[in-house]
C-alpha positions as CSV (number, residue, x, y, z in Angstrom):
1,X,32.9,-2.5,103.5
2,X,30.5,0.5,104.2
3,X,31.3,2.1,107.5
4,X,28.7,4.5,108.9
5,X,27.7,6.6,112.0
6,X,24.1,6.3,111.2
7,X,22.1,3.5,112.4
8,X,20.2,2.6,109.2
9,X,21.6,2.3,105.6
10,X,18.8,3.6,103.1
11,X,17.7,1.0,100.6
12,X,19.4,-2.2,102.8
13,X,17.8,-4.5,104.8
14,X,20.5,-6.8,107.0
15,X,20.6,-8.9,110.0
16,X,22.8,-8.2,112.8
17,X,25.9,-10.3,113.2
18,X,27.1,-8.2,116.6
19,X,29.5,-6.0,117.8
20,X,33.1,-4.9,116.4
21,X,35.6,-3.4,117.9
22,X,39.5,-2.4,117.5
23,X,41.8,-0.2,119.0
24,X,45.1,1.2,119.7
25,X,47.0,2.6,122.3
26,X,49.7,5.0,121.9
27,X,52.4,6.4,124.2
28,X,54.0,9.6,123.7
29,X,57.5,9.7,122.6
30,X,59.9,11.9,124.8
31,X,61.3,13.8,122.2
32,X,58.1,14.6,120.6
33,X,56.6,15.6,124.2
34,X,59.8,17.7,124.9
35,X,59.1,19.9,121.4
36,X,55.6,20.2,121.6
37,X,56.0,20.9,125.4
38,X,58.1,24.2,124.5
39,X,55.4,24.9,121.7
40,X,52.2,25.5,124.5
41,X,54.7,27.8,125.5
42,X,54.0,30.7,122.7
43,X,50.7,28.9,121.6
44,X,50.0,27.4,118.2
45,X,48.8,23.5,117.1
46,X,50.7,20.5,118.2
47,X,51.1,18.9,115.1
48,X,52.8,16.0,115.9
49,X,50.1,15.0,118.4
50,X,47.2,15.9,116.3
51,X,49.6,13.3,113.4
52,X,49.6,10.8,116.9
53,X,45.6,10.8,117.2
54,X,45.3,10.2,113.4
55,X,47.6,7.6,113.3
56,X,45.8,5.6,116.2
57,X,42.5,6.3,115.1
58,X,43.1,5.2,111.5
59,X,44.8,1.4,113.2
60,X,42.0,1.2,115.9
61,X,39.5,1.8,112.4
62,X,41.2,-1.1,110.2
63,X,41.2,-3.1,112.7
64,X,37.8,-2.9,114.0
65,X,36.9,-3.7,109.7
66,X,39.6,-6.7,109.8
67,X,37.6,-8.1,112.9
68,X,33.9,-7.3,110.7
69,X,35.4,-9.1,107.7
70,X,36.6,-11.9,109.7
71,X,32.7,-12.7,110.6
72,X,31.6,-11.6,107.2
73,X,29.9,-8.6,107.3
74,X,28.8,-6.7,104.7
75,X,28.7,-2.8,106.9
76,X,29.8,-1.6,110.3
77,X,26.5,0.9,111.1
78,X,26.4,2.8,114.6
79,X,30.3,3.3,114.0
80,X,31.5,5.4,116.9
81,X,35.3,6.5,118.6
82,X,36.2,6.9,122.2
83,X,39.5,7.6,123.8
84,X,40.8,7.5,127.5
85,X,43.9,7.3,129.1
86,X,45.1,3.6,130.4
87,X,48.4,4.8,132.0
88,X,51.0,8.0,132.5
89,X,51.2,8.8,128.9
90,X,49.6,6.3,126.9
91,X,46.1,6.9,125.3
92,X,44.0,4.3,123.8
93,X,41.3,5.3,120.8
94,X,38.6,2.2,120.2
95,X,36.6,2.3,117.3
96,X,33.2,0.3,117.4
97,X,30.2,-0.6,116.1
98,X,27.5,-3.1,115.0
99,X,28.5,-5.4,112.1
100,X,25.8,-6.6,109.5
101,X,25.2,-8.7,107.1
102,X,23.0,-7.4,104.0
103,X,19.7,-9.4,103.0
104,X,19.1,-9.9,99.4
């Protein structure tokens, strides 16, 4: 599956099947808010959160290419991210894009 930010993929010609989309939310965990709380105190990268954002970007991304394949696309183009927060403490990233199908 070939997964791109730009709108057009050089040599292909495809037809658009629609939009795909997958995401994850995420709530913080208490003792990983605790220790990265006392670590804003003298500065520095919290790690485990930056490991948090990964982690949820890299579901919200499989899933958004299970839900292409299911349809059978060929490419997700216009791939994008967003984030927001849907209550105290949790975070949802969606991936999405526009699923094709390639036209021999």
């Amino acid at each position: 599956m070939i997964v791109t930010t730009t709108d057009e993929i050089p040599g292909k010609k495809y037809e658009i099947l629609g939009i795909v989309q997958g995401n994850m939310i995420q709530t913080k965990n208490i003792g990983r808010d605790f220790t990265q709380g006392m670590k804003s105190l003298v500065g520095g990268e919290l790690k485990s959160y930056v490991d948090m954002v990964n982690e949820s970007r890299a579901t919200a991304t499989k899933r958004m290419i299970e839900q292409a394949n299911a349809i059978g696309a060929d490419a997700i183009v216009g791939m994008r991210y967003t984030s927001s927060t849907v209550a105290a403490g949790a975070a949802e990233v969606l991936a999405f894009g526009t699923a094709v199908k390639f036209i021999e």
